[in-house]
Backbone as CSV, one residue per row, in Angstrom:
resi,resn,N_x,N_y,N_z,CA_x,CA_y,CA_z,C_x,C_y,C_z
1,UNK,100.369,128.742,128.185,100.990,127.693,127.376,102.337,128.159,126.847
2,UNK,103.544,126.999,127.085,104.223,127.347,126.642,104.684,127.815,124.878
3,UNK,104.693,128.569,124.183,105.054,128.179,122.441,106.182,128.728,122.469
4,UNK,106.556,127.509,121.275,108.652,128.000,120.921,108.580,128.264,119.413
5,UNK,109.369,128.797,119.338,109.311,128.831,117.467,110.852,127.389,116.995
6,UNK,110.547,126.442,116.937,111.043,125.239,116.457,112.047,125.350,115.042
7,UNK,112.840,124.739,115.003,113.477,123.918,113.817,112.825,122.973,113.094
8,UNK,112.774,123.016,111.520,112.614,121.820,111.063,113.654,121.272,110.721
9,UNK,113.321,119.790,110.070,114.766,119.468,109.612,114.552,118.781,108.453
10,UNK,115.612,118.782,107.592,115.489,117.654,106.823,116.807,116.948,106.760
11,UNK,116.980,115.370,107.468,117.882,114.533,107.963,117.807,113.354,106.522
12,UNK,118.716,113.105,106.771,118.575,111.143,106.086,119.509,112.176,104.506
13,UNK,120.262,113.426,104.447,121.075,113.192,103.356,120.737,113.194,102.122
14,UNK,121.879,114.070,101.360,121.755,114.104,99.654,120.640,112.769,98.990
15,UNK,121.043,111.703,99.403,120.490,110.515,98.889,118.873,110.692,98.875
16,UNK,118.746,111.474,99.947,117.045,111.014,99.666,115.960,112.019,98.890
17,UNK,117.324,113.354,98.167,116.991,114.485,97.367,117.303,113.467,95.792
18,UNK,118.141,112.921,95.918,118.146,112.421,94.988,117.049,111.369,94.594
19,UNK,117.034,110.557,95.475,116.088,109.679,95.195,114.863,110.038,94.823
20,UNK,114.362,111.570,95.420,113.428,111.952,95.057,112.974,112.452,93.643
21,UNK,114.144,112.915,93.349,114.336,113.543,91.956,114.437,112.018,90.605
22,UNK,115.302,110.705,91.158,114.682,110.092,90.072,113.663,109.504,89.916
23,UNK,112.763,109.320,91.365,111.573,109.019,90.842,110.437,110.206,90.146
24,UNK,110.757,111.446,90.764,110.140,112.508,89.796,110.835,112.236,87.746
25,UNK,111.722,112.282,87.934,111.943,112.196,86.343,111.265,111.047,85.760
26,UNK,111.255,109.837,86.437,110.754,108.485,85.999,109.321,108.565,85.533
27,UNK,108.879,109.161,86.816,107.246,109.711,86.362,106.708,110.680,85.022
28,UNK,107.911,111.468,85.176,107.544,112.661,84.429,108.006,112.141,82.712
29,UNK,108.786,111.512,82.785,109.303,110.960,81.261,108.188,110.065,80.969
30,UNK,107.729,109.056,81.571,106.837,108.037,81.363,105.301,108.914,81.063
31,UNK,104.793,109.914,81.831,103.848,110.567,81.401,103.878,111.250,80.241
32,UNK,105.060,112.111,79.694,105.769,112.919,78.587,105.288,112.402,77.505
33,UNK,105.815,110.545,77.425,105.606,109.656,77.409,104.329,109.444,76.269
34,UNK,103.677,109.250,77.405,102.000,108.908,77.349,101.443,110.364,76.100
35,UNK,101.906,110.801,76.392,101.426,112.549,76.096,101.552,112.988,74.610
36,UNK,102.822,112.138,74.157,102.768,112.227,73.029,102.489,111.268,71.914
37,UNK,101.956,110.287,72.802,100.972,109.194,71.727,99.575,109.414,71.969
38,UNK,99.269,110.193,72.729,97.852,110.954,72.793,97.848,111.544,71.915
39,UNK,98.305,112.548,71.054,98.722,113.446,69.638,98.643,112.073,68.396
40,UNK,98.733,111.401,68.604,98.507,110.191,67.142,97.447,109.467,67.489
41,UNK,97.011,109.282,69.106,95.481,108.532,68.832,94.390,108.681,67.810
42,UNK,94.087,107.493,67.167,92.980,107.573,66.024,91.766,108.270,66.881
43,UNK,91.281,108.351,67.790,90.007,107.963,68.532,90.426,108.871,69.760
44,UNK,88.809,109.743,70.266,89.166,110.674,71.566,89.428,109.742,72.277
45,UNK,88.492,108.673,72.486,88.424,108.018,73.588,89.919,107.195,74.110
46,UNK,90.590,107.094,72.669,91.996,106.603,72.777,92.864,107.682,73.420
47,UNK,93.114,109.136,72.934,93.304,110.184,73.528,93.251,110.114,74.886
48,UNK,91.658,110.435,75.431,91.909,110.640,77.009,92.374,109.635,77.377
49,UNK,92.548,108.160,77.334,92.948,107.245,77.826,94.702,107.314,77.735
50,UNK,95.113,107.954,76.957,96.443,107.884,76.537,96.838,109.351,78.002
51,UNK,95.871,110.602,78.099,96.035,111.488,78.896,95.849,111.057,79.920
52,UNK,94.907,110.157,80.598,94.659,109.959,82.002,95.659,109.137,82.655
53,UNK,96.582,107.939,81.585,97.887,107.047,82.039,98.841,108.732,82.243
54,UNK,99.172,109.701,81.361,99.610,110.759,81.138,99.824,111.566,82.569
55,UNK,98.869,111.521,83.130,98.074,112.226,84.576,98.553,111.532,85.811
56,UNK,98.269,110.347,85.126,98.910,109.614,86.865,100.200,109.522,86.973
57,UNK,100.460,109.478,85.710,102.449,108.913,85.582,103.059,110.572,85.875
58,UNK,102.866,111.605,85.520,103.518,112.818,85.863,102.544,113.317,87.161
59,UNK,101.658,113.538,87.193,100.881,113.793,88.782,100.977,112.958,89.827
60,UNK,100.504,111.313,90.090,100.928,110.874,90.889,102.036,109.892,91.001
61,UNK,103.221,110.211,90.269,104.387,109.522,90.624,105.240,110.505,90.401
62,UNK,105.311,111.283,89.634,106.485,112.583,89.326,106.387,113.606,90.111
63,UNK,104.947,113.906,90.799,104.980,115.030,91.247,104.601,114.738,92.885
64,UNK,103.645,113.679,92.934,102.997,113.341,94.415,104.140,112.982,95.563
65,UNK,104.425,111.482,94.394,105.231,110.685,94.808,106.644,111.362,95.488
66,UNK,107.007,111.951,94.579,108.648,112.601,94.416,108.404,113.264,96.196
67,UNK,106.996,114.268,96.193,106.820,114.714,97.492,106.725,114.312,98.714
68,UNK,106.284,113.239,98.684,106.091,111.737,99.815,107.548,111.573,100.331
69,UNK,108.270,110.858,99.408,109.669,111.161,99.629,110.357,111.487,100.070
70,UNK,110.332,112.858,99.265,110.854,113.998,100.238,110.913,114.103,101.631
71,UNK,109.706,114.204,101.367,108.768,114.386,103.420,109.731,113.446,104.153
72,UNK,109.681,112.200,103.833,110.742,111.176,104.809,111.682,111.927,105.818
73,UNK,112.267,112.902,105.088,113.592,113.438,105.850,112.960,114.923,106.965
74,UNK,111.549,114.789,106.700,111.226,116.047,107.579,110.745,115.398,108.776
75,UNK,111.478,116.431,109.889,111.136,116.302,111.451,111.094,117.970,111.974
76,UNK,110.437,117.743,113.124,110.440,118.956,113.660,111.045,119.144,115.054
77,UNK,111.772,119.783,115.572,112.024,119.928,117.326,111.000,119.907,117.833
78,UNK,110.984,118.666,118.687,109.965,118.555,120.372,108.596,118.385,119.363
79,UNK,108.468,118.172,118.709,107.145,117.353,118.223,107.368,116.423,117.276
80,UNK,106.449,115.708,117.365,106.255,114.028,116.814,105.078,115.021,115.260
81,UNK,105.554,114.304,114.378,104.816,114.417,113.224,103.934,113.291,112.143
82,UNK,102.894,113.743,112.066,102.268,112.733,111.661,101.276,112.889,110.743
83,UNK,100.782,112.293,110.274,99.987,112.629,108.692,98.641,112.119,108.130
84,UNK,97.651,113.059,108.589,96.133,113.058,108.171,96.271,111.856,106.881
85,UNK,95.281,110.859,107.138,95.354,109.916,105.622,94.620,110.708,105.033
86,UNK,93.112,111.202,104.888,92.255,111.893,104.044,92.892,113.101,103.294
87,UNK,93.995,113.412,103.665,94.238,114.688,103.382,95.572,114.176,102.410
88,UNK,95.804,113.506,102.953,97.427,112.585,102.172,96.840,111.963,100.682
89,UNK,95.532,111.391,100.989,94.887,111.022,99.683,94.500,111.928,98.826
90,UNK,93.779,112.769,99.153,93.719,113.874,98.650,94.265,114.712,97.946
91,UNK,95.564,115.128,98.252,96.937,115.719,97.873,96.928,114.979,96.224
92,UNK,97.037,113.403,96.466,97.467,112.487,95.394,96.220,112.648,94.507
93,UNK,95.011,112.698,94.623,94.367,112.797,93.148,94.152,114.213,92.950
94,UNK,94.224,115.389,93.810,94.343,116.775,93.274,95.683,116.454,91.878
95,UNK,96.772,116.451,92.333,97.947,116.366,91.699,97.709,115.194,90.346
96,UNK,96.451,114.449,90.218,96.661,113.917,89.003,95.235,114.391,88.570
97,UNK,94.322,115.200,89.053,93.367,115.644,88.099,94.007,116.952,87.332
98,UNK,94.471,117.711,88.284,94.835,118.962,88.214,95.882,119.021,86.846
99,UNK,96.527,117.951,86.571,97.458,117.726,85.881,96.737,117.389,84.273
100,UNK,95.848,116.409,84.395,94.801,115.705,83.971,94.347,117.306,83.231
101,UNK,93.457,117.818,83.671,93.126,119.452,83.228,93.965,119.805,82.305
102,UNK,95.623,120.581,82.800,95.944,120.898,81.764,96.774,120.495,80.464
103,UNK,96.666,118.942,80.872,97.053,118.473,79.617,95.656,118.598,78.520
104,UNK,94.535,118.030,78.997,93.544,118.551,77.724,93.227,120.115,77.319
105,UNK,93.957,120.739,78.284,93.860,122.221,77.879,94.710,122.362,76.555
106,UNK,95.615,121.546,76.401,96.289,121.882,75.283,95.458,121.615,73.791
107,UNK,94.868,120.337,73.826,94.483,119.483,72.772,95.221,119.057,71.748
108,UNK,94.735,118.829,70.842,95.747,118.188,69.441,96.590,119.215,68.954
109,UNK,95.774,119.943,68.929,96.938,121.532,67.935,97.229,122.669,69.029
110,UNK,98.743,122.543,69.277,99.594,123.442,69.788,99.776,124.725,69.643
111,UNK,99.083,125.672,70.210,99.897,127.345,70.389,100.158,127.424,71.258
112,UNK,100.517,129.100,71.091,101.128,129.581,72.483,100.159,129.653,73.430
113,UNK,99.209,130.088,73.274,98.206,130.356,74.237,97.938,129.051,75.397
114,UNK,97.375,128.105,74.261,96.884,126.607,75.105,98.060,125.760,75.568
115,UNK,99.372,126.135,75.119,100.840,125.599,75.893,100.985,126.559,77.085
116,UNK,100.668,128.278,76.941,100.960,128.752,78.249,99.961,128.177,79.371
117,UNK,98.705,128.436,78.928,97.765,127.822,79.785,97.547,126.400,80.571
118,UNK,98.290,125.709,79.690,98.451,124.358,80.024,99.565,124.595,81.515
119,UNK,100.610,124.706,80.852,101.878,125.264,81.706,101.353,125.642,83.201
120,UNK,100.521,126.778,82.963,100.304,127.299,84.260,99.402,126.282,85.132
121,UNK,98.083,125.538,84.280,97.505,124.928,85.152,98.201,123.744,85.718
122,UNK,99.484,123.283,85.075,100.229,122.289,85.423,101.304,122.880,86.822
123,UNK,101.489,124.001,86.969,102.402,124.820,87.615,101.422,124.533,89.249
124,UNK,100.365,125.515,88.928,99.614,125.284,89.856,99.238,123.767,90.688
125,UNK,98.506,123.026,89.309,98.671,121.645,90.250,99.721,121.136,90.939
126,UNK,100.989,121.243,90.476,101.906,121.228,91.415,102.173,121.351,92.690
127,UNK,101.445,123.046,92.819,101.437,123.558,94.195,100.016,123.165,94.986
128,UNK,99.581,123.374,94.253,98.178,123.023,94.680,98.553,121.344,95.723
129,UNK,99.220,120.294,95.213,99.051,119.036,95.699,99.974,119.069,97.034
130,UNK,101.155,119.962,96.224,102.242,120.246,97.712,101.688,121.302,98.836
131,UNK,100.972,121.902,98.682,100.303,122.759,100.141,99.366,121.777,100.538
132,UNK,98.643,121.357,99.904,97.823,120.178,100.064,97.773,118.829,101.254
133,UNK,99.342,118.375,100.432,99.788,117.158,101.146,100.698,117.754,102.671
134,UNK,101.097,119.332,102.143,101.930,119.729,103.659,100.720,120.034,104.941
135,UNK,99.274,120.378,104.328,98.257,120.076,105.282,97.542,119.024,105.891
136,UNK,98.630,118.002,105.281,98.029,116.265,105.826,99.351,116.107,107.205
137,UNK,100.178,117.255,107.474,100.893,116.624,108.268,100.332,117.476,109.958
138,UNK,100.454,116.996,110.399,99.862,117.256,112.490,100.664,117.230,112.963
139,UNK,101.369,118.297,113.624,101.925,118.659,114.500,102.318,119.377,115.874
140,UNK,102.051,119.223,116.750,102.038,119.812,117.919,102.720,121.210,118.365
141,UNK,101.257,121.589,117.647,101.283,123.404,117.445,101.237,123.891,115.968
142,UNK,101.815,124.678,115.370,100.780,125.307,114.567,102.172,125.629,113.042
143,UNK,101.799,125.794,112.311,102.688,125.854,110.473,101.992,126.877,109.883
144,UNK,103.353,127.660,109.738,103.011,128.887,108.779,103.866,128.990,107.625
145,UNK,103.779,130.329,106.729,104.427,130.422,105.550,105.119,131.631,104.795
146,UNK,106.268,131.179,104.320,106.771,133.202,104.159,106.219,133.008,102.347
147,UNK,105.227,134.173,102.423,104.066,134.132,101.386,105.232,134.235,99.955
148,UNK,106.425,134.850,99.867,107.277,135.547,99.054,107.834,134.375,98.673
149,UNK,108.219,133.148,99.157,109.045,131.859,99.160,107.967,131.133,98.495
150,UNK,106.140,130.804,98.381,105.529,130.371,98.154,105.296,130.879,96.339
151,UNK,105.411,132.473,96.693,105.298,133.036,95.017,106.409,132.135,94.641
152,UNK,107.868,132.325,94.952,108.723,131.895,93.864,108.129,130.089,93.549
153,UNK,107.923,129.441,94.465,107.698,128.011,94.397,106.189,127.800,93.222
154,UNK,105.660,128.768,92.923,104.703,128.632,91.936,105.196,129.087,90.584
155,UNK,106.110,129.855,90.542,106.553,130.226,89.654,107.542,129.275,89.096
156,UNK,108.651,128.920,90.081,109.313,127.570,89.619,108.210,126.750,88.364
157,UNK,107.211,126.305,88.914,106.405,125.259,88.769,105.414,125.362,87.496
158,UNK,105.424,126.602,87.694,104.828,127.456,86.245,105.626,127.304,85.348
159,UNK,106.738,127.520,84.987,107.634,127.695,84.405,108.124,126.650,83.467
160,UNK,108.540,125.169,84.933,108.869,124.126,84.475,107.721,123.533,83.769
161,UNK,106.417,123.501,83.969,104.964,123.091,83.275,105.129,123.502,81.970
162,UNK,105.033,124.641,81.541,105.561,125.201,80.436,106.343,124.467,79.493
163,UNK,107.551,124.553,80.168,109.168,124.181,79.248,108.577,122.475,78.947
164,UNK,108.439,121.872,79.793,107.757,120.266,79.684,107.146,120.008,78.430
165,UNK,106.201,121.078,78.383,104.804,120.907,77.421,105.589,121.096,75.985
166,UNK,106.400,122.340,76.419,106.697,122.541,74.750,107.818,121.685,74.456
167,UNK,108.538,121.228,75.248,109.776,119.892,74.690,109.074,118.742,74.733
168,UNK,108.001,118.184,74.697,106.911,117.178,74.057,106.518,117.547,73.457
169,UNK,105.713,118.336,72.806,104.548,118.073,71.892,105.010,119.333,71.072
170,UNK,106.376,120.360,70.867,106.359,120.890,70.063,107.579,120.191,68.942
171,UNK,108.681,120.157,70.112,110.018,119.876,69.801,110.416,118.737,68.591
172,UNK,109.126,117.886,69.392,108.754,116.404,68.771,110.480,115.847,68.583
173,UNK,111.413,115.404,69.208,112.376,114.563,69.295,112.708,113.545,70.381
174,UNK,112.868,112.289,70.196,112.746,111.137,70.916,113.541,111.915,72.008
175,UNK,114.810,112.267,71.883,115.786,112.655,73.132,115.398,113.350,74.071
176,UNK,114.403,114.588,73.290,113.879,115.485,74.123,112.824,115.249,75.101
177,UNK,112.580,114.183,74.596,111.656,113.479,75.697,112.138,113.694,77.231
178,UNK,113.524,112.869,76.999,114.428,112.526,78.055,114.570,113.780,79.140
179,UNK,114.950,115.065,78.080,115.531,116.505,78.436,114.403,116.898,78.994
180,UNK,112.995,116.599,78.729,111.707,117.457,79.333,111.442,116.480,80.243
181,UNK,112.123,115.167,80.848,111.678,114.833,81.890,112.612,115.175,83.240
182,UNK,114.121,115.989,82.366,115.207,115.862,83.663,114.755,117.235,83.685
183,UNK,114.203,117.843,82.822,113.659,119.491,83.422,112.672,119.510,84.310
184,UNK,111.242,118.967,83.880,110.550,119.011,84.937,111.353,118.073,86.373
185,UNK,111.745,117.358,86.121,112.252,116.769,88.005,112.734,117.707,88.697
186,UNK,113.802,118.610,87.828,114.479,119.733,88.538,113.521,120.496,89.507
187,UNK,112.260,120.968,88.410,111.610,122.227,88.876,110.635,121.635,89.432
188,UNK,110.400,120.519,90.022,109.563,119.534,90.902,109.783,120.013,92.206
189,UNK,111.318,119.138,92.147,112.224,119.278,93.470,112.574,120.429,93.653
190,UNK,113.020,121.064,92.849,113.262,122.380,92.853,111.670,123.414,93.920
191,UNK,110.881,122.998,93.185,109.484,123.533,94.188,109.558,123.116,95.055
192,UNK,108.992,122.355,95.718,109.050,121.322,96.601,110.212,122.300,98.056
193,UNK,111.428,122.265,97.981,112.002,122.672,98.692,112.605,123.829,99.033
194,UNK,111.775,124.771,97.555,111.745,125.899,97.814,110.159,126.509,98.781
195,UNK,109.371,125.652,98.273,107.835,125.409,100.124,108.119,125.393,100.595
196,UNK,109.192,124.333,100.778,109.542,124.181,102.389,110.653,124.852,102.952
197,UNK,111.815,125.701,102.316,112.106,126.807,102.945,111.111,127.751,103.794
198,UNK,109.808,128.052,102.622,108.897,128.552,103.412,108.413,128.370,104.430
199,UNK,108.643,127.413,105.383,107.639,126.947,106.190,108.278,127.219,107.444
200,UNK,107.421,127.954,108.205,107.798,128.061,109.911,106.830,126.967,110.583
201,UNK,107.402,127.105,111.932,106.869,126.090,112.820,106.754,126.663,114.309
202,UNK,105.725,126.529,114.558,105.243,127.110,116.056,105.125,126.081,117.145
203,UNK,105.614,125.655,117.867,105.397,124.377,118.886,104.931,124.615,120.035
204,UNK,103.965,124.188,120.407,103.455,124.300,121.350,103.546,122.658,122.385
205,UNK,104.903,122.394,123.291,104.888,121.229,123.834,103.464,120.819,124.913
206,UNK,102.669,121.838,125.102,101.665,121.623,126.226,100.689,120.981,125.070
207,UNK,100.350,120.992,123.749,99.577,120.751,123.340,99.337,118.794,122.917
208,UNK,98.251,118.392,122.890,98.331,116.855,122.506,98.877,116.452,121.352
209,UNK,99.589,115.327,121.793,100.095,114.466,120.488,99.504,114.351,119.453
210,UNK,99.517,114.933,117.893,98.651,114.693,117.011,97.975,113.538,116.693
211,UNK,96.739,113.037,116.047,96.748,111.611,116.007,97.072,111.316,114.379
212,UNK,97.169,110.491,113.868,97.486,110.256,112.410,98.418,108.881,111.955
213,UNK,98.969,108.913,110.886,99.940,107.827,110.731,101.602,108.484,110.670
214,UNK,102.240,107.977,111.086,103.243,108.387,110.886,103.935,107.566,109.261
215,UNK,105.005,108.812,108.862,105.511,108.603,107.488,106.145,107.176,107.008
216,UNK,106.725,106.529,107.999,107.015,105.292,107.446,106.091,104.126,107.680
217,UNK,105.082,104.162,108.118,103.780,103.194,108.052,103.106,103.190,106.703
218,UNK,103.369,104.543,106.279,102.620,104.928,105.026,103.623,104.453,103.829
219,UNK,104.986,104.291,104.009,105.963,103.830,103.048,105.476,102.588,101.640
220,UNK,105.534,101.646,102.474,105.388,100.503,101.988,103.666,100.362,100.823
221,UNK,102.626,100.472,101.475,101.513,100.945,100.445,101.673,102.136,99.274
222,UNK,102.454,102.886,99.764,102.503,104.219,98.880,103.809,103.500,97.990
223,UNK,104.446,102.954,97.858,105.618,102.450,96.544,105.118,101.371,96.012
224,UNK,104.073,100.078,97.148,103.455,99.140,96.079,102.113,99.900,95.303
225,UNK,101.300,100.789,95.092,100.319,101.820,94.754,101.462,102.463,93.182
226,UNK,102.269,103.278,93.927,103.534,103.571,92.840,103.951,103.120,91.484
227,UNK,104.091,101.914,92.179,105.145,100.991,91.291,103.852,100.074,90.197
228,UNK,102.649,99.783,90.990,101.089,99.100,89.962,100.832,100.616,88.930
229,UNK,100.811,101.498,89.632,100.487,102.813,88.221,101.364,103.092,87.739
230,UNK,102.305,102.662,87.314,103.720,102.835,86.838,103.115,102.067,85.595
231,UNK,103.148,100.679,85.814,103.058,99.063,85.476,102.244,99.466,84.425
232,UNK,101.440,100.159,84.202,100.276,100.145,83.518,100.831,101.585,82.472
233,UNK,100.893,102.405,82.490,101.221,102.822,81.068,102.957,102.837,80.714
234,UNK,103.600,102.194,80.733,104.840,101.346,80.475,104.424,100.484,80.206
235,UNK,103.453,99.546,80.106,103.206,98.281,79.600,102.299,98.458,78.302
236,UNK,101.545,100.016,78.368,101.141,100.422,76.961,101.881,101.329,76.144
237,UNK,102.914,101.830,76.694,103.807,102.373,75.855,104.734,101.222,74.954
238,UNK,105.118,99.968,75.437,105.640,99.293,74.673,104.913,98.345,73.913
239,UNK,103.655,98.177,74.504,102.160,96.970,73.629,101.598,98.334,72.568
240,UNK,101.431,99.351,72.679,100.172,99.763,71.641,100.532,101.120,71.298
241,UNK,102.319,101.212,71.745,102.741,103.082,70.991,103.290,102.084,69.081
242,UNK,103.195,103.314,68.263,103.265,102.630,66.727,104.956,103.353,66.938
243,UNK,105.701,102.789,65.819,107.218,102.761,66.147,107.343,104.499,65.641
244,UNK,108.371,104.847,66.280,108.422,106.466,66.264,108.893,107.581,64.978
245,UNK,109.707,106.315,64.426,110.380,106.563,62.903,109.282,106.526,62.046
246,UNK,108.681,105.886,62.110,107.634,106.054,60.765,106.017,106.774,61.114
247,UNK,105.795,107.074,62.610,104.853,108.007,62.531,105.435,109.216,63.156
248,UNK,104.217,110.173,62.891,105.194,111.795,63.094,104.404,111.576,64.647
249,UNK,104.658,112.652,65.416,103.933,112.650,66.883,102.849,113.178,66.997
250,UNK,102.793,114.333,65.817,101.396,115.270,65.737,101.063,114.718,63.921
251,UNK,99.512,114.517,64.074,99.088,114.121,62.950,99.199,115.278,61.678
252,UNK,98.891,116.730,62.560,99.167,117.557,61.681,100.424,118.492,62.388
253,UNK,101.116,118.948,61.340,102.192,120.001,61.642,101.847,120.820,62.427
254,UNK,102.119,121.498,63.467,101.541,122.273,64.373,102.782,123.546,64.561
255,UNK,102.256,124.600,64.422,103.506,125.336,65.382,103.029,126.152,65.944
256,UNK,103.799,126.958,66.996,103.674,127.958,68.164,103.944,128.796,68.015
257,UNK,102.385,129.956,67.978,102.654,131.302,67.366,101.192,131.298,67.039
């Protein structure tokens, strides 16, 4: 059999790094969002409900989504690429349980400990959804990884999880909201294409056409899916958050240390 060691590519232009990055911030502010009217819920049950809108809006639209995206612009030489659905689904609720996790890792009262911890399990889910979803793609012949490019891409992700957590729920300022959602997008995208530096490609043209869906079949369901979990905590952030001036974000003073 013949095998080549292949090119990937990523085609279609700045625009579609960008694009990726504002729907990562969109997600990630809107969850931020969510995250810190979870800290004033009267009621757990109000809480997790305030965390689980929290989960989907930064896991599957800031972090999934942003990755979907991305992908658009990836091709490979002499093979057709195409993308396991089970595994594509998959990717998407790892990335909002995983997320889901370490936001209740934190709970109501903030240290260092349950902000680092949070951080990291948020770092991880990150990666966790992006190796994940890069194993939903089939390609004719075989994907590997330079293990050293994968450390830094967790670390990115670690990092940015972190900085997120503590410019919500420590910082407590409306603006900073904003600032912890253009940070995490960075270190989203920033991951994201520091993986996929990582990634080699082995082609094997003798081998069969993968079977699967290809990426723009999957377009159109994956932005109307998007855009309905969007709909839904944006429509409770402006029906049932209490106005920001007259309540504090944390019921009690909290600090880190």
């Amino acid at each position: 059999m013949d095998h080549s060691h292949s090119m990937q590519h990523f085609s279609m232009g700045i625009w579609l790094v960008f694009l990726a990055y504002i729907v990562s911030v969109v997600g990630c502010v809107v969850g931020l969002a969510c995250t810190r009217q979870s800290a004033v819920a009267p009621t757990e049950r109000g809480r997790f409900g305030w965390l689980v809108m929290a989960a989907v809006s930064i896991g599957g639209i800031g972090i999934w989504m942003m990755h979907f995206i991305a992908m658009l612009g990836f091709s490979v030489d002499s093979s057709v690429a195409r993308y396991n659905i089970l595994w594509t689904v998959l990717s998407a609720l790892l990335a909002i349980g995983a997320t889901l996790v370490g936001l209740l890792t934190i709970g109501r009262r903030v240290n260092v400990w349950t902000l680092l911890l949070g951080g990291v399990v948020m770092g991880i889910a990150v990666n966790v959804m992006h190796y994940t979803g890069m194993n939903a793609i089939r390609i004719q012949g075989s994907v590997s990884y330079d293990t050293r490019l994968v450390a830094v891409s967790v670390a990115i992700a670690v990092v940015a999880g972190t900085l997120s957590l503590w410019f919500t729920l420590v910082l407590q300022k409306p603006l900073l909201l904003l600032t912890a959602g253009l940070v995490l997008g960075v270190a989203v995208v920033g991951m994201h294409y520091t993986g996929m530096a990582a990634v080699s490609v082995n082609v094997d043209p003798a081998a069969p056409v993968p079977s699967g869906i290809e990426v723009f079949n999957l377009l159109f369901p994956v932005f109307v899916i998007g855009l309905l979990a969007l709909a839904v905590p944006i429509t409770a952030l402006f029906v049932l958050t209490e106005d920001m001036d007259e309540a504090p974000v944390l019921p009690e003073r909290t600090t880190v240390g």
